[in-house]
C-alpha positions as CSV (number, residue, x, y, z in Angstrom):
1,X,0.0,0.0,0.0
2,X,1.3,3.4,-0.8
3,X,2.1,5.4,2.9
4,X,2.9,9.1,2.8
5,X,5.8,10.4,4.6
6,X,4.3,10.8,8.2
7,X,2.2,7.3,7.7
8,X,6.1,5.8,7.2
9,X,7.1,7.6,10.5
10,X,4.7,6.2,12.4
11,X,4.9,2.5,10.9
12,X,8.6,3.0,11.3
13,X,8.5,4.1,15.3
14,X,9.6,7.2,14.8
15,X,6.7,8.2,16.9
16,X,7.0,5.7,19.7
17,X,6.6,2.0,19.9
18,X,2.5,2.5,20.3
19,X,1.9,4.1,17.3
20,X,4.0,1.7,15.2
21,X,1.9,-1.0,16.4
22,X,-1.2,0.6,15.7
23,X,-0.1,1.3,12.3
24,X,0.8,-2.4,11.7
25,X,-1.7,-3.8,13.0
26,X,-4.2,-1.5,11.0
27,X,-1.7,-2.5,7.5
28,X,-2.2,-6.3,8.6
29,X,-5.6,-6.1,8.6
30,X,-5.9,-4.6,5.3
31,X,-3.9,-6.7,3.8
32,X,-5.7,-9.6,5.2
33,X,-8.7,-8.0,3.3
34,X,-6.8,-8.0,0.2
35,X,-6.8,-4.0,0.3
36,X,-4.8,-2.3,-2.4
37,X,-4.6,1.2,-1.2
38,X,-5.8,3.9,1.9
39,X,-8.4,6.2,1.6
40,X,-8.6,9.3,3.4
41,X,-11.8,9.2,6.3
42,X,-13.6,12.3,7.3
43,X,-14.4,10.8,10.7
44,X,-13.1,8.0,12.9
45,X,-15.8,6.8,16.0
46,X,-14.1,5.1,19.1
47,X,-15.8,1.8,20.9
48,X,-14.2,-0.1,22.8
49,X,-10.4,2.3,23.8
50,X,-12.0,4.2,26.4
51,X,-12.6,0.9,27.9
52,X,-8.8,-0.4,27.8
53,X,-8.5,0.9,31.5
54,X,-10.9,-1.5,32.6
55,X,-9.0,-4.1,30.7
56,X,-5.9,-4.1,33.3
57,X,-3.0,-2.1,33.6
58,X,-1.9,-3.1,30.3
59,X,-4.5,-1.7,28.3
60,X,-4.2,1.6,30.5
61,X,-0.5,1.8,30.2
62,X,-0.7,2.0,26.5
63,X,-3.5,4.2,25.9
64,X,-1.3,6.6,28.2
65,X,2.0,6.3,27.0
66,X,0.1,6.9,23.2
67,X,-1.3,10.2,24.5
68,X,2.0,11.4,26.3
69,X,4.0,10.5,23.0
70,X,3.0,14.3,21.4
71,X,1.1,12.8,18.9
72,X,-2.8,14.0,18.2
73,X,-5.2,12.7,16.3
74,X,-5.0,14.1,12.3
75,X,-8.3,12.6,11.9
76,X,-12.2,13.9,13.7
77,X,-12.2,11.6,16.4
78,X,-15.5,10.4,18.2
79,X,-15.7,8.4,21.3
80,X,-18.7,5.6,22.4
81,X,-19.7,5.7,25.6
82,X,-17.7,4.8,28.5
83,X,-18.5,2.4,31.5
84,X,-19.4,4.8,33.4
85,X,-22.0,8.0,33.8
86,X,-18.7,10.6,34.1
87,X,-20.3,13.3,36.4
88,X,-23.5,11.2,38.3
89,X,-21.2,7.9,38.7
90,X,-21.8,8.1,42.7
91,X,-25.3,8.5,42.9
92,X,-25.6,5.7,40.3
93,X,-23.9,3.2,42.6
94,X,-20.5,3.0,40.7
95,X,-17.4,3.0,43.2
96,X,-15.4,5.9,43.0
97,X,-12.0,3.9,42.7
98,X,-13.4,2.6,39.7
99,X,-14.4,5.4,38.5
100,X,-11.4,7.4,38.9
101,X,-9.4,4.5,37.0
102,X,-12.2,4.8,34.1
103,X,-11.4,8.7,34.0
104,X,-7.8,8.2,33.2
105,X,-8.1,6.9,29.8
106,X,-11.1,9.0,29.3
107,X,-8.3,12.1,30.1
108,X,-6.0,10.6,27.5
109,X,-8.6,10.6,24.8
110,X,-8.7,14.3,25.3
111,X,-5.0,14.6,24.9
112,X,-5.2,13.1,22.1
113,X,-7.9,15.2,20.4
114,X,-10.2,13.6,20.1
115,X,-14.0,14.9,20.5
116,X,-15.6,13.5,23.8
117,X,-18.6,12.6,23.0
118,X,-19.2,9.5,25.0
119,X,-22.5,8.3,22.8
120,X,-22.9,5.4,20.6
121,X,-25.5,8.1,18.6
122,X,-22.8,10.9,17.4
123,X,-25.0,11.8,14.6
124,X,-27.9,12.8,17.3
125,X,-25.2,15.3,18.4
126,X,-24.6,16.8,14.8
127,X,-21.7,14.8,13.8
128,X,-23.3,14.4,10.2
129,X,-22.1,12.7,7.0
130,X,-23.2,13.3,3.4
131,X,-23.2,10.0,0.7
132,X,-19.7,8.7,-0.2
133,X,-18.2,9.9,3.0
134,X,-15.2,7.6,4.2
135,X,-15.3,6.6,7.8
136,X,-13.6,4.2,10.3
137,X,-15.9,3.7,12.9
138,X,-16.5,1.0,15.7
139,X,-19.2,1.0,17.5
140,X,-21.5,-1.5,15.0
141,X,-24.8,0.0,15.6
142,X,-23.0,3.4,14.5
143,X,-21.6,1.6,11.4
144,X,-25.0,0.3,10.1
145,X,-26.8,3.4,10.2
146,X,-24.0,5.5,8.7
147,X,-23.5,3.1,5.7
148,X,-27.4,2.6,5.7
149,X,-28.8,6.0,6.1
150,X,-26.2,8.6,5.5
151,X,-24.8,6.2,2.6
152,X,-21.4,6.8,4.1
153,X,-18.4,4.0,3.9
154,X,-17.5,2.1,7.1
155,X,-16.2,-1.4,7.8
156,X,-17.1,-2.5,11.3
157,X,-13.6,-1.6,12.3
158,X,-11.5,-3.3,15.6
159,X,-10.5,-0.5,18.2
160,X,-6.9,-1.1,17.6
161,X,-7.1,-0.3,13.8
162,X,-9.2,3.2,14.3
163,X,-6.6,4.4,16.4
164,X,-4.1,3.8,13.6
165,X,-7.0,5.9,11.3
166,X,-7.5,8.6,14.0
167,X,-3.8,9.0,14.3
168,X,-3.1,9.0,10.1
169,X,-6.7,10.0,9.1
170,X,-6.5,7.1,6.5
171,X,-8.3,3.4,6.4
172,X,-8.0,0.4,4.5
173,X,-9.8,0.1,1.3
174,X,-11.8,-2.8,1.2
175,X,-15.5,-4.4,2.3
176,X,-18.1,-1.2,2.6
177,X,-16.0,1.2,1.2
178,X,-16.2,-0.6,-2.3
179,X,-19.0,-0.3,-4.8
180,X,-19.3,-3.5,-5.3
181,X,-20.1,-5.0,-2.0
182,X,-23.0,-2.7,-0.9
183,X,-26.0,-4.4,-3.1
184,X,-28.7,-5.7,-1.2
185,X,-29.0,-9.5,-1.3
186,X,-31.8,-10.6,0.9
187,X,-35.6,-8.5,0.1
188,X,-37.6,-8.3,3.5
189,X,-41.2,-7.2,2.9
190,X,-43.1,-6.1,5.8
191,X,-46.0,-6.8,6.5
192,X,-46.7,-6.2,10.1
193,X,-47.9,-2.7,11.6
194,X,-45.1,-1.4,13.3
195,X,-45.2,1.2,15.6
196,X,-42.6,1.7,18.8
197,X,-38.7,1.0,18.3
198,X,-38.9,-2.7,20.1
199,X,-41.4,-3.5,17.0
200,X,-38.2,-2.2,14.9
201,X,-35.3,-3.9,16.7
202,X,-37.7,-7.2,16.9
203,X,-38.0,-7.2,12.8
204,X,-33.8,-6.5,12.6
205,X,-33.1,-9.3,15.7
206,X,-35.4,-11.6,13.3
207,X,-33.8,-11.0,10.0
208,X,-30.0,-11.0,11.2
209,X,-30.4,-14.4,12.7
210,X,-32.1,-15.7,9.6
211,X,-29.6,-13.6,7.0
212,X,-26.2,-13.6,8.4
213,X,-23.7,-11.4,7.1
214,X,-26.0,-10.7,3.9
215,X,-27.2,-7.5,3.2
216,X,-30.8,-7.1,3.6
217,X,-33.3,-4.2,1.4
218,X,-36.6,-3.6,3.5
219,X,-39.8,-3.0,1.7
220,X,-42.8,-1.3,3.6
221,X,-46.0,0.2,1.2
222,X,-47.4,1.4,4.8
223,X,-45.1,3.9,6.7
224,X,-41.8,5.4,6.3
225,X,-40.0,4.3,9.5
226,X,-38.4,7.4,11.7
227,X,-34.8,8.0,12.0
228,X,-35.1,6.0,15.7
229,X,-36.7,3.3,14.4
230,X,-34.4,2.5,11.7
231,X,-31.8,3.5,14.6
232,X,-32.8,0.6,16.7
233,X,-33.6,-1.8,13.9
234,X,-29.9,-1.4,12.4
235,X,-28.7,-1.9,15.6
236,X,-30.5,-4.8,16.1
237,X,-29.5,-6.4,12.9
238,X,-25.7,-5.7,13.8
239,X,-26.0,-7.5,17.1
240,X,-27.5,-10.4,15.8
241,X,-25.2,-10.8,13.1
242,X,-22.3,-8.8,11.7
243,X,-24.3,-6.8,9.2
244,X,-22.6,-3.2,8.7
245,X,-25.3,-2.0,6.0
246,X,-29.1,-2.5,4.8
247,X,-31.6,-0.6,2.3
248,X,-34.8,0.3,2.6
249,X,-37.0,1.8,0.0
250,X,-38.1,5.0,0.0
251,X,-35.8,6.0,2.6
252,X,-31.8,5.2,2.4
253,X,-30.2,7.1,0.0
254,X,-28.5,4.2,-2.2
255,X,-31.7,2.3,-3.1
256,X,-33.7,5.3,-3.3
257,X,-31.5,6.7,-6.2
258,X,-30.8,3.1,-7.9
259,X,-33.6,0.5,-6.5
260,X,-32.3,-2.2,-9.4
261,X,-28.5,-2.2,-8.2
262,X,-28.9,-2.2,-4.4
263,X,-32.8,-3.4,-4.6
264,X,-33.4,-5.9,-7.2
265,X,-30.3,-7.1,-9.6
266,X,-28.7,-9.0,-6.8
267,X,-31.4,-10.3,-4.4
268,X,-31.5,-14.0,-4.3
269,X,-33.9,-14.3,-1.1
270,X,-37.2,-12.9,0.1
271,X,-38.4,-13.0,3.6
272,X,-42.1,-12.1,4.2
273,X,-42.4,-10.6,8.0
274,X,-45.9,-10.4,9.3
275,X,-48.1,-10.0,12.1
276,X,-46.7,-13.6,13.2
277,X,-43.4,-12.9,12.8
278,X,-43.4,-9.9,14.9
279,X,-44.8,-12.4,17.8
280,X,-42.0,-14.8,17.6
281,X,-39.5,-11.9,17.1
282,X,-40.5,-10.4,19.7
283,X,-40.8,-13.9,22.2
284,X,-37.4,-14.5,20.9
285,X,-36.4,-11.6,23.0
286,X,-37.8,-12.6,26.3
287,X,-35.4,-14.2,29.0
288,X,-36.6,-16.0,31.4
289,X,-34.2,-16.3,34.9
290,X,-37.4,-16.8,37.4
291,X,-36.0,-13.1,38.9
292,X,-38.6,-10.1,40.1
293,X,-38.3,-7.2,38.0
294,X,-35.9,-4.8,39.6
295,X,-34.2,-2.8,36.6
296,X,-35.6,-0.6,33.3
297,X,-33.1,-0.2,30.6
298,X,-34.2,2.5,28.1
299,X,-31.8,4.3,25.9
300,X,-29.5,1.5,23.6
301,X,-28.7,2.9,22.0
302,X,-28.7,6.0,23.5
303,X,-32.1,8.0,23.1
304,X,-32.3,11.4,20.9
305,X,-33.9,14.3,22.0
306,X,-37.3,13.4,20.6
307,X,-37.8,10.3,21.9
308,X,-36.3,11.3,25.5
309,X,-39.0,13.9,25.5
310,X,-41.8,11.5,25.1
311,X,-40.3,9.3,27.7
312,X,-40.8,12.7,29.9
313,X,-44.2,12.7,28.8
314,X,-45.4,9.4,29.8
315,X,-43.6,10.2,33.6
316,X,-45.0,13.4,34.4
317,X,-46.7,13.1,37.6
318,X,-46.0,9.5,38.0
319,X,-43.7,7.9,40.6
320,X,-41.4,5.0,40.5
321,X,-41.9,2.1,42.7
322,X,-39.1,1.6,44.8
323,X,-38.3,-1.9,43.8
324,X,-37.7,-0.7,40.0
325,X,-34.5,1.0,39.4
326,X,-35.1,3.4,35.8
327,X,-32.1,4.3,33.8
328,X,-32.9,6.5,30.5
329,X,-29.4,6.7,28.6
330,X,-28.4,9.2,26.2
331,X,-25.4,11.5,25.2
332,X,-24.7,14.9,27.7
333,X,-25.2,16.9,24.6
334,X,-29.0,15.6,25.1
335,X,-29.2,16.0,28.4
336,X,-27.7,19.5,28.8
337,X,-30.5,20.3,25.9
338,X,-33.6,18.6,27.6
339,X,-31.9,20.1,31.3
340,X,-32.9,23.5,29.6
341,X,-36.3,22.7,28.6
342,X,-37.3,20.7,32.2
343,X,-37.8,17.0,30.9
344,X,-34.9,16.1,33.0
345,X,-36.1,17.6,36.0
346,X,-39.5,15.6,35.1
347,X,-37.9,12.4,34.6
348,X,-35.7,12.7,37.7
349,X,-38.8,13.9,39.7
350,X,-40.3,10.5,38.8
351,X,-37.5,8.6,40.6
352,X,-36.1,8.0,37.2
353,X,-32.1,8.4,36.1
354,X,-31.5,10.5,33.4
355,X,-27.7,8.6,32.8
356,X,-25.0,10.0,30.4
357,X,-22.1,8.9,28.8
358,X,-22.9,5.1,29.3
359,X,-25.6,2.4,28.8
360,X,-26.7,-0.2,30.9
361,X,-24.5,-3.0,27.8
362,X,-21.1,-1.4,29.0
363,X,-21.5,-0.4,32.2
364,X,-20.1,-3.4,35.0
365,X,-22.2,-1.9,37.8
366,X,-25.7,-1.9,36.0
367,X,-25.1,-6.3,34.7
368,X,-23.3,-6.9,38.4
369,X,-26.5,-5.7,40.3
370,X,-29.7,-6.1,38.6
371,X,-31.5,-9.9,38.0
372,X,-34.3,-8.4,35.7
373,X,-34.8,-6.0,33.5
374,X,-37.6,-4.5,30.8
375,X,-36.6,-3.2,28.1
376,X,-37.2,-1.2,24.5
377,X,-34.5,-2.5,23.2
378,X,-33.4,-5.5,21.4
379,X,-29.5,-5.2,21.4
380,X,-30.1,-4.5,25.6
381,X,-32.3,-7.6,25.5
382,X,-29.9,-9.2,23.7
383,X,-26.7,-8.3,25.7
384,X,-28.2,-8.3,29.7
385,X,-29.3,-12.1,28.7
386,X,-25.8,-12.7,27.9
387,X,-24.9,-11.4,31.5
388,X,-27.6,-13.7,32.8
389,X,-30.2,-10.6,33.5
390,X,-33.6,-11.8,33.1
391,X,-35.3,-9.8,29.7
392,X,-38.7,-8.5,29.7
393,X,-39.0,-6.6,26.3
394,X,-42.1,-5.0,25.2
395,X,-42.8,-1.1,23.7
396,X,-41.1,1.8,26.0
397,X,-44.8,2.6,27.4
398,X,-44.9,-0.6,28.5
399,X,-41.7,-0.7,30.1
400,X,-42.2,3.0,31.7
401,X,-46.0,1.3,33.4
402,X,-44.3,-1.5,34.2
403,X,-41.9,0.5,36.5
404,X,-44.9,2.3,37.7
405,X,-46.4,-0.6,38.9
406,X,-44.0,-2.7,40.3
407,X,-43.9,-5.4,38.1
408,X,-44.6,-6.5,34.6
409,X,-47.9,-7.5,33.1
């Protein structure tokens, strides 16, 4: 692959032994892919690196020798959330040794440049991208709705690599950012009424087990979903399998402007999903650990503006029970918004948490202390199950009455 001058200094260690790895290991990968060249990305999105404190003293060693080397990011660098809510982390639970080890590498992402975000939603926070757009992000429910609805080009990137493309502002060119491997291959036509984001992420947790890696084109004559619907739905569809792009008509960019490339010339499959097939998604969803409900998960990923609001609606004047611990996630750009306009105050008045910066996935405390949870969301359902967490999923009224009342119905 052709490097420029500085991309041959870091490979080379002339920037320190961290930054040569990075840059091989990010040049391995490549040319694992069979990648013939670099392009240039406009934005690189952090997962998993704020997390590499957490990981041991290795992981935090490196992440801080990288940030004291001098070097800065050439790229716009992003961050996901971290594991913990950075200015609330005591009244959430979280131990404050903990925390402050989770605040060191958080301080060496800010020496390096990069923005600190701390949401797996950057877009809901105006970092925007236009069609054609060359990215290297992480975090997979990020990935799916940048290739899908902005029409950008990511791979589902390892953390190690999109620090080499932070640091050089250049990626590997191979898998999404290539013409040719964005057609749709499997046609999903809806059939169901579908209404609330855990109706969405139900119909992507369905199809990605069924698809695999394919790439799936929706089809809906009813309704044009809304931005968080298709939000939850890619990110269902990335959890279940690892899917980093679908179409759906009348609303992504790609299929809208060509429907016979990326709708029609290369589909081999159909899947018909109907009022049936939203029941068994949906029941596929459900985990069953014989625990009490003692935990509401809303916000994965994390909520927009919009939809935090009508969360505020549904809580005004109502009271939590006392057995029911509520978390409703979402970036501190949303909360500082909706902290101006007084839904915090009415979620918090509930008994609620309005939590920033982390979700209940990533965050040790939330999986170490709950048994149950209800939840909106499918990659939650499908992620607390995997840390033995009892899943109650239904729509996010039903999961706001349910902590209401105690219990769920």
């Amino acid at each position: 692959m052709h490097l420029t001058d500085y991309e041959k200094q870091l490979l080379g260690g002339d920037c320190g032994p961290e930054a040569a790895k990075l840059m091989q290991i990010m040049l391995k990968i490549g040319e694992f892919e069979g990648a013939e060249d670099l392009v240039t990305v406009s934005n690189v999105h952090l997962a998993s690196t704020q997390i590499l404190a957490i990981s041991g003293q290795g992981g935090m060693d490196f992440i801080t020798r990288l940030a004291e080397s001098g070097l800065t990011f050439r790229a716009m660098t992003t961050t996901n959330p971290v594991s913990i809510d950075l200015e609330k982390y005591d009244e959430l639970g979280i131990a404050f040794d903990y925390a402050t080890w989770q605040m060191k590498s958080v301080a060496a992402l800010k020496k390096l440049r990069a923005f600190p975000s701390f949401t797996c939603t950057p877009y809901y926070s105006g970092f925007l991208h236009c069609r054609g757009d060359h990215l290297a992000w992480v975090e997979t429910s990020a990935v799916i709705f940048a290739n899908s609805y902005f029409g950008a080009r990511t791979n589902r990137n390892v953390d190690v690599a999109a620090l080499a493309s932070a640091l050089c502002g250049r990626t590997p060119c191979y898998g999404m950012h290539l013409e040719a491997n964005r057609p749709g291959q499997v046609l999903v036509t809806i059939r169901a009424d579908l209404s609330d984001i855990a109706d969405y992420g139900a119909l992507g947790n369905y199809v990605g087990k069924r698809i695999g890696a394919r790439i799936p084109v929706f089809a809906d004559q009813k309704i044009k979903p809304s931005i968080e619907n298709l939000v939850h739905m890619g990110a269902a569809l990335a959890t279940a399998a690892p899917i980093p792009l679908y179409h759906f008509f009348g609303v992504t960019p790609e299929v809208t402007t060509d429907p016979l490339r990326y709708g029609k010339q290369h589909v081999t499959e159909e899947i018909i999903f109907g009022r049936n097939e939203l029941t068994l998604a949906k029941e596929e969803l459900l985990w069953d650990n014989g625990a009490e409900l003692d935990f509401v998960a809303l916000g994965c990923p994390h909520y927009s503006p919009e939809k935090v609001r009508y969360v505020a609606s549904l809580l005004e004047g109502k009271q939590i029970r006392p057995n029911i611990t509520v978390w409703v996630c979402m970036s501190q750009n949303t909360k500082l918004m909706l902290e101006r306009t007084g839904e915090v105050e009415t979620i918090e008045s509930s008994g609620a948490h309005v939590v920033a910066d982390t979700c209940m996935c990533i965050c040790n405390y939330a999986t170490d202390t709950y048994k149950k949870t209800a939840t909106d969301s499918a990659k939650a359902a499908y992620y607390l199950a995997a840390n033995n967490l009892g899943v109650e999923y239904g729509t996010t009224k039903e999961c706001i009455e349910a902590a209401i009342r105690g219990y769920w119905s």
